[in-house]
N, C-alpha and C positions, 0 to 999 in steps of 0.2 A: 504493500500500500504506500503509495506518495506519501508527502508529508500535506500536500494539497487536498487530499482525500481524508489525510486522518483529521485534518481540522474541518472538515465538512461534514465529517462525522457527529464530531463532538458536538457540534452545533447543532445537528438534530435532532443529535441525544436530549440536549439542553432546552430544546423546544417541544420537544412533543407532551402534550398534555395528557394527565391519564385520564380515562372513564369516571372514575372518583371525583378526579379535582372539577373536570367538565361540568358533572353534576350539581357539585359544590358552589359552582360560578352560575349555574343556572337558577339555583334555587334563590342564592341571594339577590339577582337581578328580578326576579318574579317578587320576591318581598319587596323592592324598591317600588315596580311596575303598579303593587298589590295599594301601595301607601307612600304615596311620592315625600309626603313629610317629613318620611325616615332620613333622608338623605339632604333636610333641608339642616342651615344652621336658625336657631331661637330666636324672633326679632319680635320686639316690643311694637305691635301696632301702632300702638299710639305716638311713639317716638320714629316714624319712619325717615321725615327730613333730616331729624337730628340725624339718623342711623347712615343716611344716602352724603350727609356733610361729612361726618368722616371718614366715609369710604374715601368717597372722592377726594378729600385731599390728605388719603393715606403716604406715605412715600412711595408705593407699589404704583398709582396711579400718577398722582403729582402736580390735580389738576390744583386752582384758586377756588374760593369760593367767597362772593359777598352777599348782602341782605338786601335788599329790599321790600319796608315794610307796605306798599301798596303799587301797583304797575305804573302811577305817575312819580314814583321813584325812582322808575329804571333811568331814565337817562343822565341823574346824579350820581349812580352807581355807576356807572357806565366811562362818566367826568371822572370818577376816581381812581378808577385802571386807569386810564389812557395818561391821567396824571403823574400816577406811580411809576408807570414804565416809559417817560416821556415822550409820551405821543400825541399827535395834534389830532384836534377836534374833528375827523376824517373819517368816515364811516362806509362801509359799504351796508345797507339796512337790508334784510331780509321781510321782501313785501306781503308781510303777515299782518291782520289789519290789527292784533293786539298793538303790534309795533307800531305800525303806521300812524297809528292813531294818539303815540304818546306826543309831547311838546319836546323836539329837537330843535328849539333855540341853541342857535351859538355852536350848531354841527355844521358839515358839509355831508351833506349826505351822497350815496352813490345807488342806486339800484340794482345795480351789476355788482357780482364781484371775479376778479381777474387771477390769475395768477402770480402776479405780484401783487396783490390787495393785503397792507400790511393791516388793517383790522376790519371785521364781521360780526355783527351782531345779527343772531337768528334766534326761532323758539323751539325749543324742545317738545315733544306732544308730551310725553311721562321720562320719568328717572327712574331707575331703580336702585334701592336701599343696599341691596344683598350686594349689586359689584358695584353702584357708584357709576351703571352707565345712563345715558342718554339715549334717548329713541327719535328718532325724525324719519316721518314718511314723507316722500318726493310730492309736489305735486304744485300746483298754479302757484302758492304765495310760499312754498320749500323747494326750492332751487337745490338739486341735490350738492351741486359745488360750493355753495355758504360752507358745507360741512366739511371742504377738503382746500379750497383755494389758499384763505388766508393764512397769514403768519400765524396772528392772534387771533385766538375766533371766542368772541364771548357769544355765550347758550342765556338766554332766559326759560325758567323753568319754574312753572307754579307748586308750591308746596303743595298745595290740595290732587296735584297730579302724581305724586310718588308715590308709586309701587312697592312692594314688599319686595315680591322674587319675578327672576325674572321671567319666568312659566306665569305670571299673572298680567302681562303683555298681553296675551294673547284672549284673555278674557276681557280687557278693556279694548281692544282694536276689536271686537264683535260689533260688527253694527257700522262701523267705519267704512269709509270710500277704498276699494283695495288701491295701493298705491303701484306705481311701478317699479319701487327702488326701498327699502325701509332699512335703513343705516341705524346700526347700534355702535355707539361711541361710548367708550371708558379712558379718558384721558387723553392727550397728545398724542399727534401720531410719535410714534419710537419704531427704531429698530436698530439688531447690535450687531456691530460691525466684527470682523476675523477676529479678532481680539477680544472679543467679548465685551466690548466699551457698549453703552449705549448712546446714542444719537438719535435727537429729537428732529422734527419734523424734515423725514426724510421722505416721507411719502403723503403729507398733510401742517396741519396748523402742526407748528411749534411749539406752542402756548392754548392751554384751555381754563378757562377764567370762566362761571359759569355763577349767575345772578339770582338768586333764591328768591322769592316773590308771595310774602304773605308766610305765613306758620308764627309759631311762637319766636 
């Protein structure tokens, strides 16, 4: 025998599963299938925005997050980014009429947004608690590119809209327009280079800054 052969051996030694174990994998999968809860983690209902703030600006994910206590606050929340990370009063708006319809005194606003478009503000339809993502479905006033063009892409997202898990999407999209694109967002875009470094917005916003709207 090679030595080519005897290491391909090995390896399907190493792989083959017994009748036993199969079994074993089967059953616990049928208890999960039985009681999907088993396999949830514990979340306080009532705390789901607190729960979804800090996922979201866990280190694992790395997004911002600010408050706004009513939607005619968002564009003061909005003054407060751009101020933090010195950036001019420049916008590209995502034409959602929540948005449209706040008081952008003292912006520039843009209704496109480009691929050099260094900020974005768009709205989130729900959030979820458990990872801290963001859900937007495409459609007349969600331009799927809001969600990927910008540097900076701030999210508004109503408290009263956070989810628990994210299997519970799919109960609130019932009754909805199906869309033709439904992006779920957890964070900046990243990805890690030979090295194992990571590097932010290699394939999307660099920055996710994401404006909470109404909760405690």
């Amino acid at each position: 025998m090679s030595a080519r052969d005897a290491i391909l051996a090995r390896i399907r030694q190493t792989t083959i599963t017994k009748p036993e174990k199969d079994a074993t994998i089967l059953a616990e999968a049928q208890t999960l299938v039985a009681d999907p809860a088993i396999g949830r983690p514990a979340l306080d209902a009532g705390a789901l925005p607190v729960l979804f703030e800090q996922r979201l600006t866990s280190p694992k994910i790395g997004a911002s997050l600010d408050k706004a206590a009513t939607p005619g606050d968002v564009p003061e929340a909005v003054d407060r980014y751009l101020k933090a990370q010195g950036l001019a009063k420049e916008i590209a708006l995502q034409p959602d009429p929540f948005l449209t319809s706040l008081d952008w005194a003292g912006y520039t606003l843009h209704a496109e947004v480009k691929s050099d478009t260094p900020v974005a503000v768009g709205k989130a339809l729900w959030g979820v608690a458990e990872t801290g993502t963001l859900i937007f479905h495409s459609g007349p006033h969600s331009p799927t590119l809001f969600d990927f063009f910008p540097l900076h892409h701030l999210v508004i997202i109503e408290a009263a809209r956070i989810l628990g898990y994210l299997e519970d999407y799919v109960q609130a999209a019932t009754g909805q327009p199906i869309p033709r694109n439904v992006n779920f967002v957890t964070g900046a875009s990243g990805t890690t280079d030979i090295e194992g470094q990571l590097v932010k917005g290699a394939h999307g916003p660099r920055f996710l800054h994401v404006i909470l709207v109404g909760g405690a």
